[in-house]
N, C-alpha and C positions, 0 to 999 in steps of 0.2 A: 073028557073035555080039555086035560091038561095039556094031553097029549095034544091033539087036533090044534091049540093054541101055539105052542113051541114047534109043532111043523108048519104052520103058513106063517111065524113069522122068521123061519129059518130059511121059507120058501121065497119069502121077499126079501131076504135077504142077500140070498143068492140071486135072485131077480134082477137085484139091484145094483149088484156088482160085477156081473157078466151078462151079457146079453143070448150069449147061445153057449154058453158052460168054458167059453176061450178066450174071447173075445171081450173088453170090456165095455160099455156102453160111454156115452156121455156122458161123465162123472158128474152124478149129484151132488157131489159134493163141494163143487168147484167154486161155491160162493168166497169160500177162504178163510174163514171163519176158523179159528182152530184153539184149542187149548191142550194143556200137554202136564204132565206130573212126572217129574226127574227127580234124582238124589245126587249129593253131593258131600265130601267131607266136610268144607268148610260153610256150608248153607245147610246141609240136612236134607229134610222135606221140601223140592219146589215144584209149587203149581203158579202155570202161567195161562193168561190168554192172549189173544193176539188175530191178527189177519193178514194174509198173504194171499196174493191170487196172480198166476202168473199168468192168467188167460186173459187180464183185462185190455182193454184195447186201445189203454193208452200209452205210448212207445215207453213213457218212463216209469208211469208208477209199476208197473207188473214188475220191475226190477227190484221194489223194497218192499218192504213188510216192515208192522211195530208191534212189539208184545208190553205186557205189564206183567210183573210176577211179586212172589212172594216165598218166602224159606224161612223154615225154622230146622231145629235140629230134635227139637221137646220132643215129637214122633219116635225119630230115633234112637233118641240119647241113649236108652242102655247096649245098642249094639253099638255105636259110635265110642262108647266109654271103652265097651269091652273092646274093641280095636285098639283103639289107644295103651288099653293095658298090657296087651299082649306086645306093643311094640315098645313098652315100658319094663318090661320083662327084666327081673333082676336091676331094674334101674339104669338108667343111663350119666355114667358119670361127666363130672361138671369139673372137673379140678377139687386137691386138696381128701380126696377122696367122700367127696360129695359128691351126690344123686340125685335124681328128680325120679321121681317113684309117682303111680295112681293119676295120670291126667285125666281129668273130666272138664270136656267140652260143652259152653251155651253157647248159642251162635243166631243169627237170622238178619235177614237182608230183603228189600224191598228193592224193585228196578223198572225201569222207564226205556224200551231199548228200542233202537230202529236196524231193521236186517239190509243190509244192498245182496243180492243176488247178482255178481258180474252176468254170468251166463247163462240164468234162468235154468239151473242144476240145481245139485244138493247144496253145495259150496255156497257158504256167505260170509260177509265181514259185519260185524255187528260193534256197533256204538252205543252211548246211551249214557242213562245218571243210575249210581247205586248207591244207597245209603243202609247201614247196618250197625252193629255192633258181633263182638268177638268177645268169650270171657272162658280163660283155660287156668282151671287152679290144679295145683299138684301138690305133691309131699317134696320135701327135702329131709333126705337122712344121710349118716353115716354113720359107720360101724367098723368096727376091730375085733378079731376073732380070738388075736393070740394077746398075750400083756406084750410090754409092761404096762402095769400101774392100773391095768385099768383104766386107762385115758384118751379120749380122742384128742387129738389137736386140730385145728386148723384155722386158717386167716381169713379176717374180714376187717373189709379196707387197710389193710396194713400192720394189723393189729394184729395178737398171735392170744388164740381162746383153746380152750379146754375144756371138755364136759367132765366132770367128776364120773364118769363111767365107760362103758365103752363103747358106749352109741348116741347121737342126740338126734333128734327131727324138728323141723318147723314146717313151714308151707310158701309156698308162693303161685301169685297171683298174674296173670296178665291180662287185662283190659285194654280192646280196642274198640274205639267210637270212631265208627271213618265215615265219609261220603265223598264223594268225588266222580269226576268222569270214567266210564268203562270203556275200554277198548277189544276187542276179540274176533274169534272168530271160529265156526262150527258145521255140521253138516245134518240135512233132515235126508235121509233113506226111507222111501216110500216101500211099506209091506205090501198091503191089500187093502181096496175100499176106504181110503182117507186115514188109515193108521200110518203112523212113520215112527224111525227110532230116530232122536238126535244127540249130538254130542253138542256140546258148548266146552269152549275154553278163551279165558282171558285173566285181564287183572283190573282191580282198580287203582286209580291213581290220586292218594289221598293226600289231603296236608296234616291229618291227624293223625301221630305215629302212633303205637300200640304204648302201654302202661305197665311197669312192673311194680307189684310190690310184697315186698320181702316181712313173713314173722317168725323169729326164732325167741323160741322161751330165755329166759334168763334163770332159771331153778338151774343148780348146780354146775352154774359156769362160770368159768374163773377167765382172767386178764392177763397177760403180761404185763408189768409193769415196767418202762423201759427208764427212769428214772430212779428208781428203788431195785431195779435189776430181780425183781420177785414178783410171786402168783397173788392172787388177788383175789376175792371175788368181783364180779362187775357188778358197777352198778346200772341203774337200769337208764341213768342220763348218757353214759359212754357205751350203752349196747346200742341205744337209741338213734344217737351221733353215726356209729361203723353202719348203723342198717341203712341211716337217709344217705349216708356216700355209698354206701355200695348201690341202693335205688337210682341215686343221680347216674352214675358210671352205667349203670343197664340202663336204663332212660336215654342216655346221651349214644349208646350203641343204636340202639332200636328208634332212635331217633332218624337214623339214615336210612331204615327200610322203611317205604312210603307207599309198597307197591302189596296190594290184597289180593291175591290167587283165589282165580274159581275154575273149579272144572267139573262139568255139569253129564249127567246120563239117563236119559228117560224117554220114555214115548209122547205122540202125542195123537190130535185125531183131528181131522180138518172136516168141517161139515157141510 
C-alpha cells in the first residue's frame, strides 16, 4: 500500500511539472507565493516568506516582490562557534603580545524587504527595514614561553602592568543592538517545479554602533608607578580607571563603523 502511495504521488508529481516528460506545463505554481530557508554568518538560521509573481498583468507590480523573515544563529551555533575557532586558531594577536582566543557568536535579525526585478530575471535590488542584535564574546590572553622573571608585561591606556607570571587572560565582550534601513541586492535561480537557489547580499545602515566591553582580573597584577618610579600592586580603582579608557578609545573606534554586513544563501519554493 506504501508503495502504490509514494508512486502516484511521485506520478503527480511529475504530472505536474512536465506536461509530456520535456516540456513544461502552465506552472501551478505561479500564484507567487513563496517561502525560502537560507544560512548565513552573521544571521545563522533564515526563514522567510514573501510573493512575487512576474506573470501578473499589471505593467508595474510584476516588477517587485516583498518578503518578511527571520534569523537566529541558536540552530547553528556549535558549527558557527567551531568556525570561528578554527579562524581563531593559535589566537590572533592584538598588539603588546595579546590575543583574542575562543569567539562565540549570538546573533538574529528580523526584516521587512521589498524586491524590484529591473528585468523580470534572476537579478533584483532589494530595500527594506532590519532590526537585530549581535553578541560576540572571546577570551583575551597572553603568554611568555622563555623568562625572565617570569613576567608578562603589557600596557593599558598608557599604563605599564605586569602579571606576576607568565601568562594572564580576561575576556571581551562586543554588543551590537542596531536597526535601521537595508540596502542590497541578490539573485533567485530557478531549479525545477518552483524550487530556486538564492543569494542575498547587502548591509544595514544603523545609528547604533556596536559595544565593547573589557574584564581583566586584577589577582597577581602589578602597576607601574610613574611617580615613585617602582611596581606596585594595582588597585582595583586604577585597574577600573585603564579598563573604562581603554573601553572609551574601542567605543569611539567602533563608533565610526555604522555599516551591518549580510550575506545570505539558501533555497526557496514558490507555490
Amino acid at each position: 500500500m506504501k508503495r502504490i502511495i509514494f508512486y502516484l504521488a511521485g506520478m503527480l508529481f511529475t504530472v505536474s511539472c512536465f506536461a509530456d516528460g520535456t516540456a513544461p506545463v502552465e506552472p501551478w505554481y505561479r500564484n507567487g507565493f513563496q517561502s525560502g530557508v537560507g544560512v548565513s554568518v552573521t544571521g545563522g538560521l533564515n526563514i522567510f516568506a514573501g510573493y512575487h509573481n512576474p506573470e501578473l498583468s499589471s505593467p508595474w507590480l510584476r516588477y517587485f516582490g516583498a518578503r518578511i523573515g527571520l534569523a537566529t544563529t541558536d540552530p547553528l551555533k556549535s558549527a558557527i562557534d567551531s568556525m570561528i575557532e578554527r579562524y581563531m586558531q593559535d589566537g590572533r594577536d592584538v598588539g603588546d603580545g595579546v590575543k583574542i582566543d575562543e569567539g562565540k557568536l549570538d546573533a538574529w535579525h528580523g526584516n521587512v524587504l521589498v524586491d524590484y526585478y529591473p528585468f523580470r530575471g534572476s537579478w533584483r535590488l532589494t530595500g527594506g527595514y532590519v532590526w537585530g542584535a549581535m553578541s560576540l564574546d572571546s577570551k583575551i590572553f597572553g603568554s611568555i614561553d622563555e623568562a625572565p622573571a617570569q613576567r608578562f608585561y603589557f600596557y593599558l591606556a598608557g599604563d605599564h602592568y605586569y602579571y606576576n607570571g607568565n601568562n594572564f587572560s580576561g575576556s571581551a565582550k562586543i554588543d551590537w543592538k542596531y536597526y535601521g534601513p537595508y540596502l542590497g541586492s541578490g539573485f533567485d535561480f530557478d531549479i525545477f517545479c518552483g524550487f530556486s537557489f538564492f543569494i542575498d547580499a547587502g548591509v544595514v545602515f544603523t545609528n547604533r554602533p556596536a559595544r565593547m566591553d573589557l574584564e581583566i582580573p586584577h589577582e597577581q597584577l602589578y602597576i607601574y608607578n610613574k611617580e615613585t618610579s617602582s611596581w606596585g600592586p594595582v588597585t582595583i580603582a586604577a585597574l577600573d580607571r585603564d579598563v573604562a579608557a581603554a573601553e572609551h578609545d574601542a567605543n569611539r573606534k567602533l563608533s565610526d563603523w555604522r555599516l551591518y554586513p549580510m550575506v545570505k544563501l539558501g533555497f526557496a519554493y514558490r507555490f
